[in-house]
Each structure stands twice: as C-alpha cells, then as structure tokens.
N, CA, C and O atoms as CSV, one atom per row, in Angstrom:
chain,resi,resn,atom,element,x,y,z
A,1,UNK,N,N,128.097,53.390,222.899
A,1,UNK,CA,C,127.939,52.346,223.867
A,1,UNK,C,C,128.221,51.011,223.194
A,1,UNK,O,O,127.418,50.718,222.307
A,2,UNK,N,N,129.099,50.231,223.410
A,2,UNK,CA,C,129.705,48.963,223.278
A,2,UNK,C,C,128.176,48.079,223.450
A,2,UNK,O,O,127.188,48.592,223.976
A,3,UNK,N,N,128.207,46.502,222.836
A,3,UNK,CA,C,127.445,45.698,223.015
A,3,UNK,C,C,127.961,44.829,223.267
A,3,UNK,O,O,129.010,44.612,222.661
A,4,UNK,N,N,127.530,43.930,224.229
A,4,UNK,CA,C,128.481,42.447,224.514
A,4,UNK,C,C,128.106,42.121,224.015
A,4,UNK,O,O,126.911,42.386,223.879
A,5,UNK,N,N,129.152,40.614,222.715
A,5,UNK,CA,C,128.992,40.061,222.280
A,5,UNK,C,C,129.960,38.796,222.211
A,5,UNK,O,O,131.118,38.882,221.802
A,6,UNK,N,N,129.250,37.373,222.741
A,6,UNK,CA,C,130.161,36.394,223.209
A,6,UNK,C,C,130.557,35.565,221.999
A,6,UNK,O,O,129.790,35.384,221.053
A,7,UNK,N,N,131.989,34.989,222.079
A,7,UNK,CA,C,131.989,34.577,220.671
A,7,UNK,C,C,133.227,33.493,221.661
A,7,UNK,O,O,134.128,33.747,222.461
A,8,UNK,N,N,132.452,31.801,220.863
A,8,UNK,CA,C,133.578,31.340,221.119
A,8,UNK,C,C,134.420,30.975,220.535
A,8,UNK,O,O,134.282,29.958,219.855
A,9,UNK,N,N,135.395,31.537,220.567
A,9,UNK,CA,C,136.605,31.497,219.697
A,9,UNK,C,C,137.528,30.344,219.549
A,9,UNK,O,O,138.275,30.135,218.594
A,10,UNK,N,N,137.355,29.499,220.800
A,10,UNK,CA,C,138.119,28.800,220.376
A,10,UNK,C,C,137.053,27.171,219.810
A,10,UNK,O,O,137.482,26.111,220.267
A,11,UNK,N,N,136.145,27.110,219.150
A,11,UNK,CA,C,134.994,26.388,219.006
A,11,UNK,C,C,134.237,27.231,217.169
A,11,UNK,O,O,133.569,26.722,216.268
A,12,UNK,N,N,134.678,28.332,217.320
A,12,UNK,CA,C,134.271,28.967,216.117
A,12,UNK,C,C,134.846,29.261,214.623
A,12,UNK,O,O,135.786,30.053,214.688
A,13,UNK,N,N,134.466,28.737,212.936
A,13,UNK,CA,C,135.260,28.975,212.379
A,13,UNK,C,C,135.857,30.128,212.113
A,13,UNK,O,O,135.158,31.108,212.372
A,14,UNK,N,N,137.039,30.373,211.634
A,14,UNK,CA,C,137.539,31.828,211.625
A,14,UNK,C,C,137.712,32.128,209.768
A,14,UNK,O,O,138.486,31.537,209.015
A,15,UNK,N,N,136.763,33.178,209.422
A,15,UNK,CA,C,136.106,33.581,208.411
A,15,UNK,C,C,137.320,34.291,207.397
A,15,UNK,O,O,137.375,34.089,206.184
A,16,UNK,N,N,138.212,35.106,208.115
A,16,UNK,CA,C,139.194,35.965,207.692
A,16,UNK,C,C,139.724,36.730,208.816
A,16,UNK,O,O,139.214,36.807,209.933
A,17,UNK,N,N,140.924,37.355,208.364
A,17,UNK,CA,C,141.329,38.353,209.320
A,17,UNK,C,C,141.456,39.812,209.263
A,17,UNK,O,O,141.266,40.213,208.115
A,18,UNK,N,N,141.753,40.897,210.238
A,18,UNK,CA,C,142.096,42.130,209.874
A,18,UNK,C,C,143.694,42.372,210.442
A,18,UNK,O,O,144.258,41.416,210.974
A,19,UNK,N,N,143.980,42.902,210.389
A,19,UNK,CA,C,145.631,44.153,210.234
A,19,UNK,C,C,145.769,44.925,210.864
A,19,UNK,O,O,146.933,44.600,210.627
A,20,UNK,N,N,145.830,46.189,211.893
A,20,UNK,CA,C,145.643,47.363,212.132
A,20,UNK,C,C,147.654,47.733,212.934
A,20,UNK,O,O,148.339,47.256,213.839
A,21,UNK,N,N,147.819,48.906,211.802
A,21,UNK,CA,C,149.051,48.568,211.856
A,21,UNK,C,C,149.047,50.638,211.922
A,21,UNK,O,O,148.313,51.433,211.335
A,22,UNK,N,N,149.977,50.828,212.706
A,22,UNK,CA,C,150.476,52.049,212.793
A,22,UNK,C,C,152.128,52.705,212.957
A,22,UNK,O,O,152.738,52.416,213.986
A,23,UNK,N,N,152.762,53.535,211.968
A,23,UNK,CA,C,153.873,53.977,212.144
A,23,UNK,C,C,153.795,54.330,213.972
A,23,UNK,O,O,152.953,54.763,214.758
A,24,UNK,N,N,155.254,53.832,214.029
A,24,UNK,CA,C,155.704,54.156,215.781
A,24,UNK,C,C,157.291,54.736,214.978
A,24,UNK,O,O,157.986,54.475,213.996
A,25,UNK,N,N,157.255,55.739,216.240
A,25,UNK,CA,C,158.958,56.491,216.113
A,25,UNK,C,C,160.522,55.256,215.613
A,25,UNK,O,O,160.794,54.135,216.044
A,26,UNK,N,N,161.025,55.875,214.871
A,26,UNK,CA,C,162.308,55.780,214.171
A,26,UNK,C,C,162.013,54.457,213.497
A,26,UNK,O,O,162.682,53.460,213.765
A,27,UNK,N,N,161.095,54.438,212.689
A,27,UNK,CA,C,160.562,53.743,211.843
A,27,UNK,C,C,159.844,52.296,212.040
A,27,UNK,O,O,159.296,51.531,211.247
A,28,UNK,N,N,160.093,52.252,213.494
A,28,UNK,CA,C,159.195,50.682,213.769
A,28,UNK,C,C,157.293,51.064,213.150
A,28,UNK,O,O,156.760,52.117,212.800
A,29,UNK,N,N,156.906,50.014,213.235
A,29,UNK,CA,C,155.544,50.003,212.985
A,29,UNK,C,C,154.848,48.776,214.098
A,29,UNK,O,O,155.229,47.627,214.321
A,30,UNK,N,N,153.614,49.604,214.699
A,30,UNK,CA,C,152.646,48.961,215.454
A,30,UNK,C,C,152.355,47.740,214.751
A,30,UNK,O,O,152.323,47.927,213.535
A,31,UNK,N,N,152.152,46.666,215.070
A,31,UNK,CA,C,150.688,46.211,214.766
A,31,UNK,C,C,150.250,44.957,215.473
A,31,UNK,O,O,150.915,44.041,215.957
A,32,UNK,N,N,148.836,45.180,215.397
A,32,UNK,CA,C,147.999,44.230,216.000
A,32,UNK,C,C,146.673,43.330,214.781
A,32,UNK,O,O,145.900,43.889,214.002
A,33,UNK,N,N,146.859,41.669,215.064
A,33,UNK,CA,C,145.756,41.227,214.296
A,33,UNK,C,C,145.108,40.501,215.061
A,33,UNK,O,O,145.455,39.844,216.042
A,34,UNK,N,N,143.690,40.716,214.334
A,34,UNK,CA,C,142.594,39.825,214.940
A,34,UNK,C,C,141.854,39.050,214.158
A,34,UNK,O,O,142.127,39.139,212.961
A,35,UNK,N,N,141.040,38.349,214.442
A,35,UNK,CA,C,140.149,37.322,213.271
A,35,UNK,C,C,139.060,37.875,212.939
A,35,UNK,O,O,138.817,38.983,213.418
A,36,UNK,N,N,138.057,37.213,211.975
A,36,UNK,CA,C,136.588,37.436,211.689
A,36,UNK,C,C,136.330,35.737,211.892
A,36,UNK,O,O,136.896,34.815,211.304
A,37,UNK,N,N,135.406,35.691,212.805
A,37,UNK,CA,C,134.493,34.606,213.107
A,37,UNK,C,C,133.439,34.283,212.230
A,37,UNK,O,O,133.052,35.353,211.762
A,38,UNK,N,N,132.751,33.313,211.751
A,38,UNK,CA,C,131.825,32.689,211.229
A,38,UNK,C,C,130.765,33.356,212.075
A,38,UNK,O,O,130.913,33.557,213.280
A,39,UNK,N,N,129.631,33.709,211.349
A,39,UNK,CA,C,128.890,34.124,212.033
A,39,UNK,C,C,128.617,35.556,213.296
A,39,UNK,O,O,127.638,35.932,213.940
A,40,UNK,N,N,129.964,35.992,213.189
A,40,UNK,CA,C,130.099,37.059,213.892
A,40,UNK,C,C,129.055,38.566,213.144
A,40,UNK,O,O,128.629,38.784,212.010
A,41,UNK,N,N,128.981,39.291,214.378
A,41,UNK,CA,C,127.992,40.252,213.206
A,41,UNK,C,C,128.713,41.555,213.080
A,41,UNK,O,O,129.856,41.544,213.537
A,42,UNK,N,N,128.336,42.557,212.613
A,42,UNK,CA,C,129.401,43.732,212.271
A,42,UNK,C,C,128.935,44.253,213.229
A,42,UNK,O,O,127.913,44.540,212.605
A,43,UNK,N,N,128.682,44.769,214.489
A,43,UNK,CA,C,128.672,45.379,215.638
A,43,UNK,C,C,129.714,44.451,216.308
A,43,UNK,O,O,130.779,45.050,216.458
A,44,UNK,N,N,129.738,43.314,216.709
A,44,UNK,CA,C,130.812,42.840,217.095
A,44,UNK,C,C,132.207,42.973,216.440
A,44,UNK,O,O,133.191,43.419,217.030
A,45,UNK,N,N,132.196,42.627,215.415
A,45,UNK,CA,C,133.414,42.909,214.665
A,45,UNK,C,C,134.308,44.479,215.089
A,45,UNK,O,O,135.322,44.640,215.767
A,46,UNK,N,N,133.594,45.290,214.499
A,46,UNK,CA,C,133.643,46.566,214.996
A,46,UNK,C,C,134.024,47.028,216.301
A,46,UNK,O,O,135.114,47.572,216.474
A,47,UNK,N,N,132.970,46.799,217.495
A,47,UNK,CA,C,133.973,46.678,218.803
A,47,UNK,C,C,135.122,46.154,218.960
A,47,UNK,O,O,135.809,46.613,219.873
A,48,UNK,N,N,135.571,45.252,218.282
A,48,UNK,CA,C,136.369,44.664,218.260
A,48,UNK,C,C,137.428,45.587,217.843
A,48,UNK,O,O,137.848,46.402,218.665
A,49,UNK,N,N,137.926,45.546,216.602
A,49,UNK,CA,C,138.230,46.539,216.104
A,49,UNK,C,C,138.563,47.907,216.392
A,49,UNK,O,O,139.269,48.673,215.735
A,50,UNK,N,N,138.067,48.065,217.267
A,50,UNK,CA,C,137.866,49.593,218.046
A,50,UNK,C,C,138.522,49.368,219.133
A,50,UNK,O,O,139.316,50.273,219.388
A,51,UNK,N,N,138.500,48.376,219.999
A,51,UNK,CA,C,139.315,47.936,221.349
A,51,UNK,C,C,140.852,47.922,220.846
A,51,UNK,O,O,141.767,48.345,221.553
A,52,UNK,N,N,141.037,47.401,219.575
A,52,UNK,CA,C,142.759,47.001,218.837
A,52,UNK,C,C,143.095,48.197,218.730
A,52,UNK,O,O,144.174,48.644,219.117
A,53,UNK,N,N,142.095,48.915,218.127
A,53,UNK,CA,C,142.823,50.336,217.272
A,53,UNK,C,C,143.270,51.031,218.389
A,53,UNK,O,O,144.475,51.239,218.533
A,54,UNK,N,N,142.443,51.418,219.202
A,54,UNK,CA,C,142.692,52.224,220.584
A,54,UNK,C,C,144.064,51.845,221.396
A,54,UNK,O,O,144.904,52.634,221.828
A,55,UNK,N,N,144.050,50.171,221.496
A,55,UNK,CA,C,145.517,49.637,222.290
A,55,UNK,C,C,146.384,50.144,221.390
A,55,UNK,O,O,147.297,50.703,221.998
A,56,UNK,N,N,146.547,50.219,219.972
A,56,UNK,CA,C,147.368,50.628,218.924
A,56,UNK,C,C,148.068,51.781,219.280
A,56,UNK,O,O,149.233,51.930,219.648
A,57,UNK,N,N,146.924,52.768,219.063
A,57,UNK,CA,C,146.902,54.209,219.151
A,57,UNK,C,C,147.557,54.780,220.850
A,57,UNK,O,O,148.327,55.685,221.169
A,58,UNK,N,N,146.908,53.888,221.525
A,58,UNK,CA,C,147.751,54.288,222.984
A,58,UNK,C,C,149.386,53.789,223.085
A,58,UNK,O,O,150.296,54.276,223.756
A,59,UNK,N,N,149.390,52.981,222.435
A,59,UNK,CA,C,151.368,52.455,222.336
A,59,UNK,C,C,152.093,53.082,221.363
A,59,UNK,O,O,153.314,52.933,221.409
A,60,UNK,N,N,151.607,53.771,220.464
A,60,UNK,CA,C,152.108,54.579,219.485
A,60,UNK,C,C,152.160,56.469,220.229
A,60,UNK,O,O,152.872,57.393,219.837
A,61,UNK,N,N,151.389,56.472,221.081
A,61,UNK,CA,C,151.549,57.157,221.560
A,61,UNK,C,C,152.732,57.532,222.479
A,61,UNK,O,O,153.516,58.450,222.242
A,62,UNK,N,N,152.771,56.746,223.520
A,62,UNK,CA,C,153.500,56.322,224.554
A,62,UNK,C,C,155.218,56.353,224.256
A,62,UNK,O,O,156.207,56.718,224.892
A,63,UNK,N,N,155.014,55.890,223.221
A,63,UNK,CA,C,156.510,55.565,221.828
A,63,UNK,C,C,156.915,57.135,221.336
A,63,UNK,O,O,158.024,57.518,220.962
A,64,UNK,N,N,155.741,57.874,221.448
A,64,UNK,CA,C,156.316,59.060,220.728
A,64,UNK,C,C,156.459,60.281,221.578
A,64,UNK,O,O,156.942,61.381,221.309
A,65,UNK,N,N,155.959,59.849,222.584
A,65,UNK,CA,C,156.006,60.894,223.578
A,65,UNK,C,C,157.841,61.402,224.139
A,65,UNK,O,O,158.071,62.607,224.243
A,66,UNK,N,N,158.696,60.634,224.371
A,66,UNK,CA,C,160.207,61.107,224.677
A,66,UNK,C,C,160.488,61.346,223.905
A,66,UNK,O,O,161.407,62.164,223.955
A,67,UNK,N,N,160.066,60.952,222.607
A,67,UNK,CA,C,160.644,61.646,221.094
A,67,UNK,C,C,160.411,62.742,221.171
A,67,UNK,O,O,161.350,63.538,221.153
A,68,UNK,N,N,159.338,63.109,221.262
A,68,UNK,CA,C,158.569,64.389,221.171
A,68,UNK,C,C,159.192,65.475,222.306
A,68,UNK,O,O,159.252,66.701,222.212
A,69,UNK,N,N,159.647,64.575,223.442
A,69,UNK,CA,C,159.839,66.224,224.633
A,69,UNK,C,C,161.518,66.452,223.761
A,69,UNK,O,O,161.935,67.565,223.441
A,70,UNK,N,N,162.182,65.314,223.538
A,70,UNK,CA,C,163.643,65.515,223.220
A,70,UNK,C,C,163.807,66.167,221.962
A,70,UNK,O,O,164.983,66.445,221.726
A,71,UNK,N,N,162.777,66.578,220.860
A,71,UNK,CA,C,162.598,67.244,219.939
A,71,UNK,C,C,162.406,68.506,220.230
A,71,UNK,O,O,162.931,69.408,219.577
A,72,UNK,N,N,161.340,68.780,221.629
A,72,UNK,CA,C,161.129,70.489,221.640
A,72,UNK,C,C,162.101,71.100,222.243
A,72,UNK,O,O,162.555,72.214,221.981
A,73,UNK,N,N,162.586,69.995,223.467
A,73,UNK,CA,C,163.766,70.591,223.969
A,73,UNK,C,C,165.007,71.180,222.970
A,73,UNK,O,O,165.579,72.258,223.128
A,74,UNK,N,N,165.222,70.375,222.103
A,74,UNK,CA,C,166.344,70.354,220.580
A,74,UNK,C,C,166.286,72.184,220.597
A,74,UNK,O,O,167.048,73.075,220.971
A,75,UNK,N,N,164.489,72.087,219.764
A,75,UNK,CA,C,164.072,73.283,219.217
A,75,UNK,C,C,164.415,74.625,220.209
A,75,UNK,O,O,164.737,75.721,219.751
A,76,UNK,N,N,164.319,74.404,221.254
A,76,UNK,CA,C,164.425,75.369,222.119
A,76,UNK,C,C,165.676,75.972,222.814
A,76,UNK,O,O,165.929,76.951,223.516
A,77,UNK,N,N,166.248,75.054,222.351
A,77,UNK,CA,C,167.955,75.235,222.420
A,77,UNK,C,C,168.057,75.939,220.821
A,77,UNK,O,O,168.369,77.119,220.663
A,78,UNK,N,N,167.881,75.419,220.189
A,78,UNK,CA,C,167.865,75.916,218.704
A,78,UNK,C,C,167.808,77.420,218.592
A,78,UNK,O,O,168.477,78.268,218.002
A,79,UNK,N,N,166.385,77.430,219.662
A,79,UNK,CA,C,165.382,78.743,219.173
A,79,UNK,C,C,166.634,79.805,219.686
A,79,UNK,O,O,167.030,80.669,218.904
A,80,UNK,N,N,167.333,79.651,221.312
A,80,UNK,CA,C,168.132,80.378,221.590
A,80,UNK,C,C,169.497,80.575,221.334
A,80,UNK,O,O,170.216,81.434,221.844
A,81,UNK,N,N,169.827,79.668,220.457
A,81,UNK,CA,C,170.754,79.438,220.012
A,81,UNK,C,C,170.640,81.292,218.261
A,81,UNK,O,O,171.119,82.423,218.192
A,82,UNK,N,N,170.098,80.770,217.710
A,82,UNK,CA,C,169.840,81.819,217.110
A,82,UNK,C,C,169.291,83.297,217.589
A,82,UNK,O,O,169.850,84.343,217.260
A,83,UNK,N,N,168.296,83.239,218.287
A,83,UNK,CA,C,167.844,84.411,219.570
A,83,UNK,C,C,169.436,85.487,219.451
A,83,UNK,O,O,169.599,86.532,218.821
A,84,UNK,N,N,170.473,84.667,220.380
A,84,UNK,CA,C,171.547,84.992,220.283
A,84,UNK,C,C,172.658,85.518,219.229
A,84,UNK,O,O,173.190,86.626,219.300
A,85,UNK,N,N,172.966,84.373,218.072
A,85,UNK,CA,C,173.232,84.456,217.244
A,85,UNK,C,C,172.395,86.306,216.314
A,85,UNK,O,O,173.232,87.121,215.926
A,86,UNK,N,N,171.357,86.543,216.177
A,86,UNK,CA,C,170.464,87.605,215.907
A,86,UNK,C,C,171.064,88.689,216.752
A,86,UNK,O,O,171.962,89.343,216.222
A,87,UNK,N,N,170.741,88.963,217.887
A,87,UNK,CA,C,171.058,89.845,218.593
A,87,UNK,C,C,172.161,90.162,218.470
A,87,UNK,O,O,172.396,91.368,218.540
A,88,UNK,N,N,173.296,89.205,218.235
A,88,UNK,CA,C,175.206,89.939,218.265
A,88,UNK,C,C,175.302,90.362,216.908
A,88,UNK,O,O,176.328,90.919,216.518
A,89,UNK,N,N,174.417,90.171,216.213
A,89,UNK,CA,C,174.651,90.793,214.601
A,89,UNK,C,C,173.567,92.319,214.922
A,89,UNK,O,O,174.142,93.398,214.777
A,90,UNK,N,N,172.546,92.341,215.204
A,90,UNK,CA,C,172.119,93.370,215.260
A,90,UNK,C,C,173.204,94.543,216.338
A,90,UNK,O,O,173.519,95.688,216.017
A,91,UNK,N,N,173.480,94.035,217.249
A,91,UNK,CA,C,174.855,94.825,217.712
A,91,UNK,C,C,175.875,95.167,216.692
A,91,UNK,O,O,176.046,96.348,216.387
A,92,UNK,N,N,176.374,94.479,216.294
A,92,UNK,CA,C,177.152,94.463,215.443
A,92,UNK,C,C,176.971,95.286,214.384
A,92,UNK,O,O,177.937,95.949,214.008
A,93,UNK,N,N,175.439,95.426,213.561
A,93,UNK,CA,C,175.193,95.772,212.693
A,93,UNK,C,C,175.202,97.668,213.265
A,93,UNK,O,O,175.756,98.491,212.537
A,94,UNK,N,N,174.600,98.066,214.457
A,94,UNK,CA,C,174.565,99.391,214.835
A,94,UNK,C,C,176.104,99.990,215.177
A,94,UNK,O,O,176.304,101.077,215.719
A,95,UNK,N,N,176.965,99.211,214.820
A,95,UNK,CA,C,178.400,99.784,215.517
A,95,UNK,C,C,179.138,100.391,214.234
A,95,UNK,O,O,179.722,101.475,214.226
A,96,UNK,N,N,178.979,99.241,212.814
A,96,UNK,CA,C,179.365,99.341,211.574
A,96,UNK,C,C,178.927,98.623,210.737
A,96,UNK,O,O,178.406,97.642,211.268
A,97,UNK,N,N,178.825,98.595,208.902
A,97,UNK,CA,C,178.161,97.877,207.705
A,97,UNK,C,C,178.505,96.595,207.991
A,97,UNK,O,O,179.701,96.451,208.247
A,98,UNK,N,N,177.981,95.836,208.019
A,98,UNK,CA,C,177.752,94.104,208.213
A,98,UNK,C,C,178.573,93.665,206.746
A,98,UNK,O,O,178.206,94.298,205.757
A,99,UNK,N,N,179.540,92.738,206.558
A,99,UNK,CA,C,179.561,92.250,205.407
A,99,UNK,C,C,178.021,91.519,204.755
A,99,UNK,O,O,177.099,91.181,205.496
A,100,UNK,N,N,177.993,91.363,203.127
A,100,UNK,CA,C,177.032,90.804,203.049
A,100,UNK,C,C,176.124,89.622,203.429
A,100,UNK,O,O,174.909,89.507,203.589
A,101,UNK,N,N,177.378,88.624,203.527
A,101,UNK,CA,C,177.097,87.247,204.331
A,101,UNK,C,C,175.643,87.605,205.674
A,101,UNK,O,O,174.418,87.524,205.760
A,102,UNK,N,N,176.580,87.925,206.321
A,102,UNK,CA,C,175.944,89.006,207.566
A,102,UNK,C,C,174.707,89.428,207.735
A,102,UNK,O,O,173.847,89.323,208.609
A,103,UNK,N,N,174.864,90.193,206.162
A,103,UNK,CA,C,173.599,91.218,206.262
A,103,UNK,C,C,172.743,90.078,206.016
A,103,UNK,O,O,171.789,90.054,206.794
A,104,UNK,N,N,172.782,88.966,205.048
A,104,UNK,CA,C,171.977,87.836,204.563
A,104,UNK,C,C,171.421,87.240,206.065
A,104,UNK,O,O,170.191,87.282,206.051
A,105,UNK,N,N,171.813,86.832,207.038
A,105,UNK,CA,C,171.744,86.270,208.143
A,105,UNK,C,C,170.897,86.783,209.115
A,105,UNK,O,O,170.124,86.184,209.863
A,106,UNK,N,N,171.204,88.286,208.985
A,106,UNK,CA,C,170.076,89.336,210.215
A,106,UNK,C,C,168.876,88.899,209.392
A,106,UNK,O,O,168.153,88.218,210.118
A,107,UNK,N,N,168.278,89.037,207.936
A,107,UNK,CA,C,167.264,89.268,207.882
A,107,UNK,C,C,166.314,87.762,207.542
A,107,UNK,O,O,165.137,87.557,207.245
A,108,UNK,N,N,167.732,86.730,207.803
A,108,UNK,CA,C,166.307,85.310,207.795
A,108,UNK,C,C,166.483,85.079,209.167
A,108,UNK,O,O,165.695,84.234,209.591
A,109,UNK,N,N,167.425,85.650,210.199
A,109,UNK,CA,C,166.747,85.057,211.594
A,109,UNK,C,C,165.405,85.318,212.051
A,109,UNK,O,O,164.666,84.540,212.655
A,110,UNK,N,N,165.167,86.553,211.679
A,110,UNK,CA,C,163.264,86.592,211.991
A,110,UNK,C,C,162.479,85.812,211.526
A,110,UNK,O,O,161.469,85.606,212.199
A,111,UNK,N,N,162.591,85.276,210.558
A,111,UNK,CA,C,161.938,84.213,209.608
A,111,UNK,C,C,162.664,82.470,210.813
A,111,UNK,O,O,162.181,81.822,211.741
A,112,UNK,N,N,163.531,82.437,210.292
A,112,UNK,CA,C,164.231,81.082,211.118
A,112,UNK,C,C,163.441,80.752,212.748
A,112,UNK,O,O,163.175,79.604,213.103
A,113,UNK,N,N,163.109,82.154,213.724
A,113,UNK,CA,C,162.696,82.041,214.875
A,113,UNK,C,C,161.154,81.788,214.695
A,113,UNK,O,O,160.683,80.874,215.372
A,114,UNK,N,N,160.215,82.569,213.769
A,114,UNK,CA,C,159.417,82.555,213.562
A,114,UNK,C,C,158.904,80.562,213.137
A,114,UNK,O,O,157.922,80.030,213.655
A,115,UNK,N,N,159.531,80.077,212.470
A,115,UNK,CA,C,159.745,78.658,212.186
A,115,UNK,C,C,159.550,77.855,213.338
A,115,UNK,O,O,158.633,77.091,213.638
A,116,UNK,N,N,160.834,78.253,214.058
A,116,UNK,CA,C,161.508,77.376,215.392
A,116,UNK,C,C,160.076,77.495,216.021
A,116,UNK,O,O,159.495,76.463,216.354
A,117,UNK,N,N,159.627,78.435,216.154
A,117,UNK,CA,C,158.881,78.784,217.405
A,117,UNK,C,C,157.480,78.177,216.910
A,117,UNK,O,O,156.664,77.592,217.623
A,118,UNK,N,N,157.399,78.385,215.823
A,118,UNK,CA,C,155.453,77.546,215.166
A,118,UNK,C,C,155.925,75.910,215.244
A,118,UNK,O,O,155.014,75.116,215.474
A,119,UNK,N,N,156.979,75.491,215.107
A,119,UNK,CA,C,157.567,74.193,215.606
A,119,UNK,C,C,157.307,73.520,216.874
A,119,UNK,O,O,156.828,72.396,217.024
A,120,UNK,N,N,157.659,74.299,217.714
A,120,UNK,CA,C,157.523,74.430,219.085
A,120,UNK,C,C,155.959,73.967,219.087
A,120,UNK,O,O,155.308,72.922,219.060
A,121,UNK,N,N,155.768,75.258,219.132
A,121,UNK,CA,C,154.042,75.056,219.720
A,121,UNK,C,C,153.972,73.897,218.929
A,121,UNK,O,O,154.496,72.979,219.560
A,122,UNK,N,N,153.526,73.488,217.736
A,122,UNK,CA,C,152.704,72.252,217.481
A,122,UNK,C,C,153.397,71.030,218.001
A,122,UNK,O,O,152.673,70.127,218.419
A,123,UNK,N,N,154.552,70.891,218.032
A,123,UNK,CA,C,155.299,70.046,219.121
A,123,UNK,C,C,154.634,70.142,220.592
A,123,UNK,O,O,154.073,69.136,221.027
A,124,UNK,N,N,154.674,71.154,221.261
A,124,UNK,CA,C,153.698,71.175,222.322
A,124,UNK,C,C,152.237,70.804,222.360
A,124,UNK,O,O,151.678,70.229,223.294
A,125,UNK,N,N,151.755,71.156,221.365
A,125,UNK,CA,C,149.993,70.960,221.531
A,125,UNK,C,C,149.874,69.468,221.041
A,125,UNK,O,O,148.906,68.939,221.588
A,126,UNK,N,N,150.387,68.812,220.386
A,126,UNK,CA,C,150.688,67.496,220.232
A,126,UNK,C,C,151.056,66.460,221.597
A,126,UNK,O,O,150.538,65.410,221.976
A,127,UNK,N,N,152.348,67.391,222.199
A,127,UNK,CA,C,152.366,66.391,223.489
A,127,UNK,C,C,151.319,66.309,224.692
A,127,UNK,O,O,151.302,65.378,225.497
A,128,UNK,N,N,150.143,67.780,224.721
A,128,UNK,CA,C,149.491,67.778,225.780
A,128,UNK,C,C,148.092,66.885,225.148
A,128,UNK,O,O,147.143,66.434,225.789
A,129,UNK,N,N,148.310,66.833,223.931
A,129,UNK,CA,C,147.367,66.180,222.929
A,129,UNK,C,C,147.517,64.549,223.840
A,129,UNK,O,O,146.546,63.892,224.213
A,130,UNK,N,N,148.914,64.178,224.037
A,130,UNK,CA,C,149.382,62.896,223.988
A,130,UNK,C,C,148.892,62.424,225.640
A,130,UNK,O,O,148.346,61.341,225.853
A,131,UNK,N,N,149.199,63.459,226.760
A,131,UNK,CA,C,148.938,63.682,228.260
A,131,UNK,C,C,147.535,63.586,228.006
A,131,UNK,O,O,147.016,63.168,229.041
A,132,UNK,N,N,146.746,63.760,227.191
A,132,UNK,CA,C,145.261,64.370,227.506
A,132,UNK,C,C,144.682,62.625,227.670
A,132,UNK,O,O,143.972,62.034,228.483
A,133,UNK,N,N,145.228,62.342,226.752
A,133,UNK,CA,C,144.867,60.992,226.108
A,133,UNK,C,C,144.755,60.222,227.454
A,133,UNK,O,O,144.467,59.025,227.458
C-alpha cells in the first residue's frame, strides 16, 4: 500500500538524483530520472521510484512485444522449414544409403527441432508474460 506523500517540488531543495534505465529492443535504452528532495523520507522516495520503474518496465515492454511475435513467427517458419527438410531425408534415407553429408543432417534435425521448439515456447510464455502485464 502506497503512502501519500506531498512534496513541493517546485519550492524544495533537490538533494540528488536517481537513473532508472532499461535495455529496450535493437539496442535503444529506456530511461527515466527523478530527484531526491531535501527532506524527503525513504517511503516517499521509494514510491516514487516504484511509479518510474513500473512506467519503465511497461514501455520496455510494449517495445518488445512485435519483436517478440515477429521472432516466434521467424521460429515457426524455421521449425517447418526443417520439419520438412527431416522428413525428405528420412524418405530418402528408406529408398537408399544417404551420402555422409546427409547422414550428418538426419541426425541433428531432432536436436535442431528440439531447440526451435524450447525457443518457441519461452518466446511464447514471455509474450503472454507481456499480455498478462
């Protein structure tokens, strides 16, 4: 539970400041500053603080969210992209001996999908992470 605490700011000396700065997608960075008042007490400060971080944290969000669907989408093209790729070699492989290249390829696509796909999900649970918000 928040405490009101009135501060007049523009009448009050200003003691120092804080920073609150967060990576946002393709390398920009958030940030927001605020002051420390003379006389201010650390419950105020703190709310304070907590109101910035939160506006922070919600625009950094917001910023990463089309990143994020245009990434799983990527992956999911990816995922079937290989899906495919797998399957015409395993055909392939039951008709006649695979060159080695080949044979190298059937046995990291299970591994490669396995990747794509733990990608995925935390890409997903991240964006409903982001909706929840």
């Amino acid at each position: 539970m928040k405490t009101e605490h009135a501060i007049d700011a523009g009448n009050t000396a200003i003691t120092g400041n804080f920073d609150i700065s967060l990576p946002a997608p393709n390398g920009a960075t958030l940030r927001i500053t605020g002051y420390v008042y003379a006389g201010e007490d650390v419950a105020s400060l703190n709310d304070r603080m907590d109101v910035c971080r939160g506006a922070v944290l919600r625009q950094q969000q917001i910023l990463e969210k089309p990143i994020l669907e245009e990434k799983i989408k990527m992956l999911h093209d990816q995922e079937m992209h290989v899906e495919k790729a797998y399957l015409e070699l395993l055909e392939k492989n039951s008709s006649r001996k695979l060159p080695a290249s080949e044979e190298q390829h059937l046995k990291n696509y299970p591994l490669q999908l396995k990747q794509i796909k733990a990608e995925i999900a935390k890409g997903e649970d991240k964006l409903e992470a982001i909706k929840a918000a």
